[in-house]
N, C-alpha and C positions, 0 to 999 in steps of 0.2 A: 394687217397686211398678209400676203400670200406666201409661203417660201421665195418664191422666186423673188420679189419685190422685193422681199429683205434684205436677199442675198445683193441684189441690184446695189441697193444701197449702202449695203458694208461696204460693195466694190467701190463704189462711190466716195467713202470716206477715207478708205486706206490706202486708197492708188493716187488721188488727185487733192484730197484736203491734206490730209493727215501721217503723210509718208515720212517726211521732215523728223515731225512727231516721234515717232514710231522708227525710226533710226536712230534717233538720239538716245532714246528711251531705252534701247536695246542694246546699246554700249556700252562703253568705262567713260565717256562725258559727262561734264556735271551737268548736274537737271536741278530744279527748284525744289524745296524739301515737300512740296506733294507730290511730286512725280516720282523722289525716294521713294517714299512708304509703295508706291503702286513696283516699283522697279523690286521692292526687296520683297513683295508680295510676290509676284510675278515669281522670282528664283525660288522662294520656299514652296509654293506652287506644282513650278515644274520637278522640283524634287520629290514632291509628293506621289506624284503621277508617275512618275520613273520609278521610285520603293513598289508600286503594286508589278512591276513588270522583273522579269529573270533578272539578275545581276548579268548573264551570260547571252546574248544573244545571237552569238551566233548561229548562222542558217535561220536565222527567225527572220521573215518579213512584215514589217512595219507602217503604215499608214500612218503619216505625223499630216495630220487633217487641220487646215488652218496650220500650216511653218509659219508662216510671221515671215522675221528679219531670220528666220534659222538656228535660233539657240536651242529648243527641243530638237531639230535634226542631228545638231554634231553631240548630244550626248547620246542617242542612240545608235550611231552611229559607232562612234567609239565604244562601244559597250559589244559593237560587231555585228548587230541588223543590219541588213537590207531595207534602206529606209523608201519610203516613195514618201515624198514631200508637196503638199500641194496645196496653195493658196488661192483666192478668190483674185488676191491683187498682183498682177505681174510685176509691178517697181517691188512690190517686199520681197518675191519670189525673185528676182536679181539684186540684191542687197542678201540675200540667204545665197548663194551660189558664189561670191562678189567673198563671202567672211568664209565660209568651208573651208578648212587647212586643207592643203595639195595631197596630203595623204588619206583620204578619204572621200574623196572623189569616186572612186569605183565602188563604192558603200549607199551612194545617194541617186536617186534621180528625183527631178524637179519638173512639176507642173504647173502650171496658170489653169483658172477654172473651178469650178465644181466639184466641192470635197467628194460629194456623193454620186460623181460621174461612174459610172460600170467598168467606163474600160480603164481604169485604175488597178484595175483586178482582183485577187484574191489576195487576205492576211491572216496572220497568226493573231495579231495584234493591232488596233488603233489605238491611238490617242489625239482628243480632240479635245487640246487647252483652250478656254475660249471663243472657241470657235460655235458656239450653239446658245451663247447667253443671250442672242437678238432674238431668239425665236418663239413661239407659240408651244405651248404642252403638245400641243398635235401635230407641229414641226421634228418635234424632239423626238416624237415618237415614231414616225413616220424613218428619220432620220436614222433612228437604233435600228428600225426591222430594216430598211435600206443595207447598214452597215454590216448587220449582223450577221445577214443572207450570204457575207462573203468573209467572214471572221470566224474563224476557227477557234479560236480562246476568248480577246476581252476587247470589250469596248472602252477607255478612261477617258473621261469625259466632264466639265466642269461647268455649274451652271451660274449665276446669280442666285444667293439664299434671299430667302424674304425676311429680313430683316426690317424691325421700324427703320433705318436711316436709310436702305437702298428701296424701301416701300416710299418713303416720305419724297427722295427723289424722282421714282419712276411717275406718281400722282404729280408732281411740280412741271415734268419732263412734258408731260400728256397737255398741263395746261397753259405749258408755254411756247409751243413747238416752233423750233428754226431752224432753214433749210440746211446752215453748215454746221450744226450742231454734230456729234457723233452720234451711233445708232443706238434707240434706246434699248436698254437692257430688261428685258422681265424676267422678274424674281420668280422662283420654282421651289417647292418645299417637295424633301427627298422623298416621303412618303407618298404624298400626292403622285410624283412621278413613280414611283413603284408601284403602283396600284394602274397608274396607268398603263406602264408597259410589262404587264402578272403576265398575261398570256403568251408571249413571244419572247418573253426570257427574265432572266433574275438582275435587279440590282442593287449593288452594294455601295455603302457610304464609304467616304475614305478620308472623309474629316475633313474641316472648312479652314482656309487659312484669313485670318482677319490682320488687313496689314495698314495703318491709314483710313486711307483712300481705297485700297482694295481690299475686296471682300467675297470670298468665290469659296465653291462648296466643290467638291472633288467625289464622283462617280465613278459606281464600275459597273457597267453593263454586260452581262455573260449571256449570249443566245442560247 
């Protein structure tokens, strides 16, 4: 598939299947013990991701690429960035606006659309949890020199590792494909992507969190 197509189809999943999902999932509600493991993956995750960046952010601005439901936005947030927040699905991106404590409102702005849109503008900083596991090596990388053209420090960024169990899925995925399915995931090995994107800038591992059900590898892209 194309970038755009992809994208198409994330929007597809997280706005009109899968919103439900993905509000629950993002709460204190109980969920079933696999949606655990993904849910307490997910937090060790974003922790991850937030250790590579200032404890201090103030005056720093932020590109939280793919918000989701907005749990990456109010920790940067309160950390004192200037966040821009911006997802593909506008029901998540009102469900993130919807949970924002009233005190951090002037901290945030919110978008619908395209992480990689221009007039987003300029950052110190992205982080983009999740948000590039649908895509293609030449998506990804297309994606960094996109980002990176207007990021001044770091890109953090998380992919699918290739793993036998998320390899054994993505082969099953391919050979049984259905339309309400969610979007599949291709697996990416750190190296390979390093070698990929040598020319247009450095990237750094930042260690994988294996939780369950989830399983994601954490990036750091410096132009």
């Amino acid at each position: 598939m194309t970038y755009d197509a992809t994208r198409d189809r994330v929007e597809h999943y997280f706005d009109r299947t899968a919103t439900k999902v993905w509000e629950r999932l993002t709460s204190d509600a109980p969920v079933s013990r696999i949606r655990e493991t993904v849910r307490k993956g997910r937090d060790q995750m974003r922790d991850k991701l937030l250790a590579a960046l200032p404890s201090d952010l103030n005056g720093v601005r932020v590109l939280d690429a793919g918000c989701g439901a907005g749990q990456m936005t109010q920790e940067l947030a309160k950390r004192g960035a200037d966040v821009m927040a911006v997802d593909i699905s506008p029901s998540l991106v009102r469900i993130a606006q919807d949970r924002l404590p009233q005190g951090l409102h002037r901290k945030v702005k919110f978008a619908s659309g395209d992480m990689l849109a221009a007039d987003l503008g300029t950052f110190d900083h992205v982080i983009a949890m999740d948000s590039l596991i649908y895509y293609t090596e030449a998506d990804i990388r297309a994606a960094l020199s996109e980002l990176g053209e207007r990021t001044s420090a770091s890109v953090a960024f998380t992919v699918a590792p290739r793993t036998p169990l998320l390899m054994t899925m993505w082969y099953a995925g391919k050979a049984f494909p259905r339309s309400d399915r969610s979007p599949t995931m291709i697996p990416h090995g750190p190296s390979r992507l390093s070698k990929t994107v040598s020319d247009i800038g450095q990237l750094n591992n930042l260690g994988r969190v294996n939780s369950g059900f989830y399983i994601s590898q954490a990036l750091e892209f410096r132009p």
